[in-house]
FIBA-761147 format. One record per residue (C-alpha): x, y negated, z; residue in one letter; residue number from 1. Coordinates in nm, 2 decimals. Each point is the difference from the previous one (the first is absolute). Example, Ala and Ser with C-alpha at 12.3 -4.5 7.8 and 13.67 -1.06 7.14 Angstrom:
% FIBA-761147
+--------+--------+--------+------+-----+
!      X !      Y !      Z ! code ! pos !
+--------+--------+--------+------+-----+
!   1.23 !   0.45 !   0.78 !    A !   1 !
!   0.14 !  -0.34 !  -0.07 !    S !   2 !
+--------+--------+--------+------+-----+
This chain:
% FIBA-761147
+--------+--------+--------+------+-----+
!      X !      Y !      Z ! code ! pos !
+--------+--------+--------+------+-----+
!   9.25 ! -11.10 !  10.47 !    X !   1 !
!   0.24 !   0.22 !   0.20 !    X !   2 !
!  -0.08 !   0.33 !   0.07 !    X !   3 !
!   0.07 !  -0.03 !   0.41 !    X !   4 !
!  -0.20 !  -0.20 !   0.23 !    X !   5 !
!   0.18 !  -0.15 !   0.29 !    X !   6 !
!  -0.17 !   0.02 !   0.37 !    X !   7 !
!  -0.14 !  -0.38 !  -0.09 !    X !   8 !
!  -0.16 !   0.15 !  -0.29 !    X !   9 !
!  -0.16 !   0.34 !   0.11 !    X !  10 !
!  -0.16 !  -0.23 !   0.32 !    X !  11 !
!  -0.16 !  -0.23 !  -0.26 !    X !  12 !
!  -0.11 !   0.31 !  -0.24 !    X !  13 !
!  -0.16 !   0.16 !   0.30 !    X !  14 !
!  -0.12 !  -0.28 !   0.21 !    X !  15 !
!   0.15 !   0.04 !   0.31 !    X !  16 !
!   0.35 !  -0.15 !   0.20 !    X !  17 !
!   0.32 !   0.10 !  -0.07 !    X !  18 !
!   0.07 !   0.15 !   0.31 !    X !  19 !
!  -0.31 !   0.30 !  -0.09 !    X !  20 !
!   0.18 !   0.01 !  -0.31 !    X !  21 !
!   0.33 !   0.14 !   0.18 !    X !  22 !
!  -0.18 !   0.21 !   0.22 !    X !  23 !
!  -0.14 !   0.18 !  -0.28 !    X !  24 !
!   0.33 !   0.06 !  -0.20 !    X !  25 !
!   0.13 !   0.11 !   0.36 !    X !  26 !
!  -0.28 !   0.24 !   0.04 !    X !  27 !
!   0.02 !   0.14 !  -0.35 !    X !  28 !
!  -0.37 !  -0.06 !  -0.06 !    X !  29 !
!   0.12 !  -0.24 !  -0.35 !    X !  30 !
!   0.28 !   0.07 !  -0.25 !    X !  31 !
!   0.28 !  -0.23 !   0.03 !    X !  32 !
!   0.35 !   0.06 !  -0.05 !    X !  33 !
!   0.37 !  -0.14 !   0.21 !    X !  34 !
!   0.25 !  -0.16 !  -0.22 !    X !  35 !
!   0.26 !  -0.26 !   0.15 !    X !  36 !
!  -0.17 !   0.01 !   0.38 !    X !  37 !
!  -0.35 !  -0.13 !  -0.20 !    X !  38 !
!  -0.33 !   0.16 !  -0.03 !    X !  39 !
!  -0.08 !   0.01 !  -0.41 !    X !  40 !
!  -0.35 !   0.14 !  -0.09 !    X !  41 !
!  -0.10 !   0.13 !  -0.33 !    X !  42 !
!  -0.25 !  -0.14 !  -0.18 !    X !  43 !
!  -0.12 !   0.25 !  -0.19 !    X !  44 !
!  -0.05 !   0.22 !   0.30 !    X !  45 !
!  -0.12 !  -0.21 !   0.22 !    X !  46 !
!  -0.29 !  -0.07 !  -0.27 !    X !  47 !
!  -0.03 !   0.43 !   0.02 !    X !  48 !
!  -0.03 !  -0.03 !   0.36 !    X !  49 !
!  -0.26 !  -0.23 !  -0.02 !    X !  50 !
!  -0.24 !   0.19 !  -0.24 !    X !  51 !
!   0.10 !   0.28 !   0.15 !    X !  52 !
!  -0.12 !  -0.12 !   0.35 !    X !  53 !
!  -0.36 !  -0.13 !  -0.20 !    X !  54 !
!  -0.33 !   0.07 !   0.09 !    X !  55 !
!  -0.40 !  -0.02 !  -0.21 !    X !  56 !
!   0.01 !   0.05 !  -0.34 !    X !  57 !
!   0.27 !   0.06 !  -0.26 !    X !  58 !
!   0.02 !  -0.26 !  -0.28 !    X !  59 !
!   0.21 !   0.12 !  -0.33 !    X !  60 !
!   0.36 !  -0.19 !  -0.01 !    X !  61 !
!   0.01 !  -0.25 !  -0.29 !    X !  62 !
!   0.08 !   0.24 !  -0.31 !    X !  63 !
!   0.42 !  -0.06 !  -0.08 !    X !  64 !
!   0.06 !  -0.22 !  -0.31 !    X !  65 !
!   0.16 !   0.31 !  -0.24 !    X !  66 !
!   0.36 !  -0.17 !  -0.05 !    X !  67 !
!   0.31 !   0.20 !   0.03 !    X !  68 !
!   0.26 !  -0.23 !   0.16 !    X !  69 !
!   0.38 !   0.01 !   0.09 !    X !  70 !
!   0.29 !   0.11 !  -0.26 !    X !  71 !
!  -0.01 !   0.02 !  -0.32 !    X !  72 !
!   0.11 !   0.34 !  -0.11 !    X !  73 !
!  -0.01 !   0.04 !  -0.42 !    X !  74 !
!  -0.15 !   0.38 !   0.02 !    X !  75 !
!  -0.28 !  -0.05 !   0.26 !    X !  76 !
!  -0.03 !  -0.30 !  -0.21 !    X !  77 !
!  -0.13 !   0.18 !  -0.29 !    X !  78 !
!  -0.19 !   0.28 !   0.24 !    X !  79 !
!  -0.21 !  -0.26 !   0.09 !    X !  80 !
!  -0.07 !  -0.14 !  -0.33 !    X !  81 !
!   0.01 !   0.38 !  -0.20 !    X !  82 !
!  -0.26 !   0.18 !   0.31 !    X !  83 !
!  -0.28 !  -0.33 !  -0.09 !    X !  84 !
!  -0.02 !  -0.03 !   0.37 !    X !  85 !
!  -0.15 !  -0.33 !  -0.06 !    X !  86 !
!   0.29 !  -0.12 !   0.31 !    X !  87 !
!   0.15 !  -0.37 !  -0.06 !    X !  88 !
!   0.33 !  -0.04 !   0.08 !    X !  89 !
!   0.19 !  -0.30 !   0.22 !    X !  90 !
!   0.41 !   0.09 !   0.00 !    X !  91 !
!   0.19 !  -0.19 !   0.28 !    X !  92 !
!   0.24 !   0.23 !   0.15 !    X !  93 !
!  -0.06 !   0.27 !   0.28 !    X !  94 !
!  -0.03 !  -0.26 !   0.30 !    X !  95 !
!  -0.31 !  -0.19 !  -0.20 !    X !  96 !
!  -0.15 !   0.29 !  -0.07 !    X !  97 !
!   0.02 !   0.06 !   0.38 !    X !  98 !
!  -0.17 !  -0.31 !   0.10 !    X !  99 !
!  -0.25 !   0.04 !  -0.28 !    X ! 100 !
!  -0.11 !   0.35 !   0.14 !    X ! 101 !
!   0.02 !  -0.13 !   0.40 !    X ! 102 !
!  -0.23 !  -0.31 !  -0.14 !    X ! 103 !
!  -0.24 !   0.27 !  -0.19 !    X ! 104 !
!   0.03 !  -0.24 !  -0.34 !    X ! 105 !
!   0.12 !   0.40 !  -0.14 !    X ! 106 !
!  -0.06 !   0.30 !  -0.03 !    X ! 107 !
!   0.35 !   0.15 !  -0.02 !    X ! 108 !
!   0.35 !  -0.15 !   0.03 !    X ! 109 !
!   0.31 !   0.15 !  -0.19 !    X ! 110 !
!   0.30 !   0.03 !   0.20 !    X ! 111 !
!   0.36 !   0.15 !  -0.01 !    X ! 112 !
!   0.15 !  -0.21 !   0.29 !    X ! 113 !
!   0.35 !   0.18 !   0.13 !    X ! 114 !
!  -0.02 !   0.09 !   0.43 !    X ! 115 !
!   0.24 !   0.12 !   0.18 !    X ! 116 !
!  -0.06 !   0.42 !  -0.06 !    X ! 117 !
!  -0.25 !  -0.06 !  -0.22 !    X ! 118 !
!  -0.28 !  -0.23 !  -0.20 !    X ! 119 !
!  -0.35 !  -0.21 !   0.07 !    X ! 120 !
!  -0.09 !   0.20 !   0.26 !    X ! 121 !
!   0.14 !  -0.23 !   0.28 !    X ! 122 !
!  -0.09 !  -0.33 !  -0.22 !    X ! 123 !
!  -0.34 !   0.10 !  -0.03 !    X ! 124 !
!  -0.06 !   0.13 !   0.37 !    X ! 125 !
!   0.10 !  -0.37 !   0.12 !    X ! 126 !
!  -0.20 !  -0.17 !  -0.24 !    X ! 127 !
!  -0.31 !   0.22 !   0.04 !    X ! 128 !
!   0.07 !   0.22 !   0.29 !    X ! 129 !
!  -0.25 !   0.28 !  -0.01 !    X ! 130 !
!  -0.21 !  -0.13 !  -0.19 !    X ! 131 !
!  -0.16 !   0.24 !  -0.26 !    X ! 132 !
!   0.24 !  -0.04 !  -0.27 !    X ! 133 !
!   0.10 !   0.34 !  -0.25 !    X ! 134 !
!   0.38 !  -0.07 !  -0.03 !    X ! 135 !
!   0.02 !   0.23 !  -0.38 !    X ! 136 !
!   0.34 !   0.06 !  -0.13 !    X ! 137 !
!   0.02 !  -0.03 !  -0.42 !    X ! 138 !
!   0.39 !   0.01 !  -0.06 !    X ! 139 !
!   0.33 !   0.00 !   0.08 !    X ! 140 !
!   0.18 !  -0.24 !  -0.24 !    X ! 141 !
!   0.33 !  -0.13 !  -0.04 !    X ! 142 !
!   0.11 !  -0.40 !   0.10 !    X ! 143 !
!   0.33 !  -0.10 !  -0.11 !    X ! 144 !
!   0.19 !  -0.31 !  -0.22 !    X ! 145 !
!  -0.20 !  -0.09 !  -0.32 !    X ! 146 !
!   0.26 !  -0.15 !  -0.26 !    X ! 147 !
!  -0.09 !  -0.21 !  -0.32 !    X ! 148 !
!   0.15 !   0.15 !  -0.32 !    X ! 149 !
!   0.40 !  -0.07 !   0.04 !    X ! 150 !
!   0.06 !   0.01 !   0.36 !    X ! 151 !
!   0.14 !   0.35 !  -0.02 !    X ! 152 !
!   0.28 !  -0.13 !   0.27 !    X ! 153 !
!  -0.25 !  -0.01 !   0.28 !    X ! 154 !
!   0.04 !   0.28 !   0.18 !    X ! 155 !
!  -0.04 !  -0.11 !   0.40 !    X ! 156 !
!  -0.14 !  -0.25 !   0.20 !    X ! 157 !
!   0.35 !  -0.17 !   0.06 !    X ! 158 !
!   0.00 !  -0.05 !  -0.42 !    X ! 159 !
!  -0.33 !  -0.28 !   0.05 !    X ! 160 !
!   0.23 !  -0.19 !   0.14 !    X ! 161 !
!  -0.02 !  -0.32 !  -0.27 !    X ! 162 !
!  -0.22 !   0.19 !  -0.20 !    X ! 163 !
!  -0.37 !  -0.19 !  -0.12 !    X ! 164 !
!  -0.24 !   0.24 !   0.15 !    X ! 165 !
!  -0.40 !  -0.02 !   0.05 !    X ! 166 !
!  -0.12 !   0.09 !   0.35 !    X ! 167 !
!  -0.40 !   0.08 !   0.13 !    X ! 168 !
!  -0.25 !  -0.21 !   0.20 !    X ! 169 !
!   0.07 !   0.02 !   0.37 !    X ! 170 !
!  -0.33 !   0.24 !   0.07 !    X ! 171 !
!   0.18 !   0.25 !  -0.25 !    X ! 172 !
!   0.12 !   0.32 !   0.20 !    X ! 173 !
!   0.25 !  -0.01 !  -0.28 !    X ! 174 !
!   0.16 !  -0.33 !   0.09 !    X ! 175 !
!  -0.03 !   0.08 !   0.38 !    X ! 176 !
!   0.26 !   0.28 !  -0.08 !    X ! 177 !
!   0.17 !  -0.17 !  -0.19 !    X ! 178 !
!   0.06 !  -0.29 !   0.24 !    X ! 179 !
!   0.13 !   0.33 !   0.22 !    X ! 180 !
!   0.22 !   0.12 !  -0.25 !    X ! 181 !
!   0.16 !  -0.34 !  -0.05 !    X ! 182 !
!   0.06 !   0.01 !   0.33 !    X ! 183 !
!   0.17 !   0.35 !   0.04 !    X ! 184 !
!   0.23 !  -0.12 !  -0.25 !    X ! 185 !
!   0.09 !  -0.33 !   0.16 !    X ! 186 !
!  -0.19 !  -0.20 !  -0.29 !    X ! 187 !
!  -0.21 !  -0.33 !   0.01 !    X ! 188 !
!  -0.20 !  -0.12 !  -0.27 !    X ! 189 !
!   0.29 !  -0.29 !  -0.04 !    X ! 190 !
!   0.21 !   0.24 !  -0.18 !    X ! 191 !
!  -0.23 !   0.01 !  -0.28 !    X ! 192 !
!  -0.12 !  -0.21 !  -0.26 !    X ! 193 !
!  -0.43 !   0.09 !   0.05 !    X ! 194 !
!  -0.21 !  -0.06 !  -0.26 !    X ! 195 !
!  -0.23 !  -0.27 !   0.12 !    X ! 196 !
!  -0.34 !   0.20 !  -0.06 !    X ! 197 !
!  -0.11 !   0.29 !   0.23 !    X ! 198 !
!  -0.12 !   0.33 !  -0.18 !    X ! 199 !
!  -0.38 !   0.06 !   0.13 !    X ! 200 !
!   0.01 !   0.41 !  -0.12 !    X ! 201 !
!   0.24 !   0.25 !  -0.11 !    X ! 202 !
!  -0.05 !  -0.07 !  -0.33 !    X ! 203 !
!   0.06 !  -0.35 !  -0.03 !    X ! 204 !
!   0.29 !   0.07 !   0.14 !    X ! 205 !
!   0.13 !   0.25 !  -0.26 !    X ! 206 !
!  -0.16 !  -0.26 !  -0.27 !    X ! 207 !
!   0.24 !  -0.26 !   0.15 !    X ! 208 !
!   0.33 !   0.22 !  -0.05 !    X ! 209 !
!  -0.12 !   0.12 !  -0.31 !    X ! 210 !
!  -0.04 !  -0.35 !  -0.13 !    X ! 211 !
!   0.34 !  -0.05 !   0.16 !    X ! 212 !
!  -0.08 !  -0.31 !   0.26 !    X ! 213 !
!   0.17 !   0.14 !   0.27 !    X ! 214 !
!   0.23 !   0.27 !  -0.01 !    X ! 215 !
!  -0.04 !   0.27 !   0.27 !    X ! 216 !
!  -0.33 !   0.04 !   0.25 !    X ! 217 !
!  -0.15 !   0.26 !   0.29 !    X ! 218 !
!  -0.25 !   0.24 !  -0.21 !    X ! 219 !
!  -0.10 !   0.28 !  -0.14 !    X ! 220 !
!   0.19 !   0.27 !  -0.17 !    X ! 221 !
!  -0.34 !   0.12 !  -0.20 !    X ! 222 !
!   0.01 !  -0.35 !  -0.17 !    X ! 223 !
!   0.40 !   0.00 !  -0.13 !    X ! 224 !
!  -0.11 !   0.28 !  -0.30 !    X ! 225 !
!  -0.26 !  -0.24 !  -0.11 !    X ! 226 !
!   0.14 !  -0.31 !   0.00 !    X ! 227 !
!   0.35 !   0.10 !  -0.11 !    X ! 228 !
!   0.15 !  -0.07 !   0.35 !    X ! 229 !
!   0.26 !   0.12 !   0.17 !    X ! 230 !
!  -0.06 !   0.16 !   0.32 !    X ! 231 !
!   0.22 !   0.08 !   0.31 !    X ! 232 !
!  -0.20 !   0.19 !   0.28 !    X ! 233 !
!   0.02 !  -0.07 !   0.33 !    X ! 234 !
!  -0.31 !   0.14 !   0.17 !    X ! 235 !
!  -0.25 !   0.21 !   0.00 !    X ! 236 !
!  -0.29 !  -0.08 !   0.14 !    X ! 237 !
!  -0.43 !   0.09 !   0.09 !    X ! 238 !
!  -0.27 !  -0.13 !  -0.19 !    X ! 239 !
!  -0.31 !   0.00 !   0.24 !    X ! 240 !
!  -0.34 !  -0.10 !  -0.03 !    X ! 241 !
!  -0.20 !  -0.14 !   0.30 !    X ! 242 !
!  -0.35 !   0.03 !  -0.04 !    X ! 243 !
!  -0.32 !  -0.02 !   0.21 !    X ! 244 !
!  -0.15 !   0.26 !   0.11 !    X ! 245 !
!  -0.36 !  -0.11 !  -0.09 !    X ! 246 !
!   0.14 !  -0.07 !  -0.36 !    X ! 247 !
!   0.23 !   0.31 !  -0.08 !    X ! 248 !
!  -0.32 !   0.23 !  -0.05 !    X ! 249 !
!  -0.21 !  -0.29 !  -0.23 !    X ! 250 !
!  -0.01 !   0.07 !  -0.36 !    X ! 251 !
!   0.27 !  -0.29 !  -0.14 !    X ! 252 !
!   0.27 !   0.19 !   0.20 !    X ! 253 !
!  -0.08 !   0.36 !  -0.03 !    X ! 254 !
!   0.05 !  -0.07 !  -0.39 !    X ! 255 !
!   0.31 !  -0.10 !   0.10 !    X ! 256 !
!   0.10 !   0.31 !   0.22 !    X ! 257 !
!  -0.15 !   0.16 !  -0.28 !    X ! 258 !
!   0.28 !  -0.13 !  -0.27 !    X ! 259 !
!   0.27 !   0.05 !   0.28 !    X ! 260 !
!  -0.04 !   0.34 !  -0.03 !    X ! 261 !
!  -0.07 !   0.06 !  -0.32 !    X ! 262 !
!   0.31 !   0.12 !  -0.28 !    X ! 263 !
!  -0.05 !  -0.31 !  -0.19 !    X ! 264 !
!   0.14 !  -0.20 !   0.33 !    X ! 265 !
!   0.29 !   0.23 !   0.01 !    X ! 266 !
!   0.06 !  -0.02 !  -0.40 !    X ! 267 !
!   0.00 !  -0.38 !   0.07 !    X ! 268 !
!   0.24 !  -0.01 !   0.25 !    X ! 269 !
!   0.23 !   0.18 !  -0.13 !    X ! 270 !
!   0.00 !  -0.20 !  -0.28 !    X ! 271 !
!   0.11 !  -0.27 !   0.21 !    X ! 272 !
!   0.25 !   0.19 !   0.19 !    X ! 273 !
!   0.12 !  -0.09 !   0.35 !    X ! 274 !
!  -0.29 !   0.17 !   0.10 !    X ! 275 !
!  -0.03 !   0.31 !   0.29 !    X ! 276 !
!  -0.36 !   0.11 !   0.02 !    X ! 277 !
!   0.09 !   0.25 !   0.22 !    X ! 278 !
!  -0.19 !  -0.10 !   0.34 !    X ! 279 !
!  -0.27 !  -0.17 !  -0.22 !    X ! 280 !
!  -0.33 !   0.01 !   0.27 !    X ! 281 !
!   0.17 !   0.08 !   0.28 !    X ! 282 !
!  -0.16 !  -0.25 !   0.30 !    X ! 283 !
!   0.27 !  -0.12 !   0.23 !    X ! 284 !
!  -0.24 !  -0.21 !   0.22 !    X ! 285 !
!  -0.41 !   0.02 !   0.06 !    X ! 286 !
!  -0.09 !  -0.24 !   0.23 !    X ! 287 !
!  -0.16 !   0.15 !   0.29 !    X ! 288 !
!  -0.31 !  -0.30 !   0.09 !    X ! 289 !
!  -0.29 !   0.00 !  -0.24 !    X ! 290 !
+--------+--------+--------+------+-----+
């Protein structure tokens, strides 16, 4: 389901011609947004405006399902599991986790997708727009070249070049970068030999170079120490959470903000290393409707 609704679309939702439809973006009175000379509304705010233009009686929303969606990230990982939040878990890279949130099949998504001057913030505005979303930093980690035991002479990008490397499913923020980086460098996947299986999480992808299937792939630096890998950084990047509103304050996730801040998460990460816990609960977006 895409997360715009074309003119068509909002006249159907609303029950009325396109024409009222335009006069409405025109007069400001519904959200809508210009992108290539077309009016684009956002479905998660026009569902705000909507409620938020109710009358009679208020009737509770449907209570979340308590799944945390998006990346898989090895620490938060084991937060979730160590806090006995009681959360389930479905990992399919930052832009799943996106829809999964938009859809309200989750609680929380966990994102690190790279923007130009920053992270999430932009991604998760044009998914979700305003809608009352807690955007809650947990990291800064480092994103670089994972090599299986041997492949000390990796040391670039331009040294894949005929190398057997793994690569992440296409809703991986990871794989969108690397896509990018491939590009930068003037790369296409024909100059590799890929592995014909897609890693699903971080860790089968450090699992896969450990085991020495493919030679090089795009992960984590806090997974090289403990699967004997080598590592060449490239990035660093912002671990987020994205989590409704209505759902940050109910017990299975305060146990979690609870372990967050607590020494024992900071012991743990440091025992992974790649970790900066530095801006740990800082809230770089709090969507405004509720």
């Amino acid at each position: 389901m895409s997360q715009y609704l074309t003119t068509r679309e909002l006249a159907d939702l609303l029950r009325i011609g396109e024409r009222k439809a335009y006069d409405l973006a025109s007069s400001g009175e519904v959200p809508c947004v210009r992108a290539m000379g077309k009016l684009l509304f956002p479905r998660a705010e026009i569902i705000a405006w909507l409620n938020a233009s109710r009358s009679g009686p208020q009737v509770a929303e449907p209570p979340l399902p308590p799944i945390v969606a998006g990346s898989h990230d090895p620490l938060l990982d084991w937060a979730l599991r160590e806090s006995g939040s009681g959360l389930a878990t479905y990992y399919d890279g930052s832009f799943d986790g996106l829809t999964r949130l938009s859809e309200r099949s989750a609680q929380a998504a966990v994102l690190h997708i790279h923007e130009d001057g920053g992270f999430n913030t932009k991604s998760l505005r044009d998914s979700l727009g305003e809608a009352p979303v807690i955007l809650y930093e947990v990291a800064r980690r480092e994103r670089g070249l994972l090599l299986a035991p041997g492949a000390l002479d990796i040391r670039s990008f331009q040294d894949l070049k005929s190398r057997r490397i793994i690569l992440r499913q296409d809703s991986a923020a990871s794989q969108h970068l690397f896509n990018a980086q491939l590009e930068a460098h003037d790369l296409t996947y024909d100059d590799f030999n890929i592995f014909p299986g897609r890693a699903r999480t971080e860790e089968e992808l450090a699992i896969a170079l450990h085991d020495q299937k493919a030679e090089a792939g795009f992960g984590l630096g806090a997974l090289a120490g403990l699967y004997n890998l080598g590592f060449v950084p490239t990035h660093s990047e912002r671990l987020d959470l994205a989590i409704w509103r209505r759902s940050f304050f109910d017990p299975p996730m305060q146990k979690l903000m609870s372990l967050l801040r607590s020494d024992h998460f900071t012991q743990r990460a440091r025992e992974f290393g790649g970790y900066d816990l530095s801006g740990l609960g800082t809230i770089h977006h709090n969507g405004a409707s509720g």
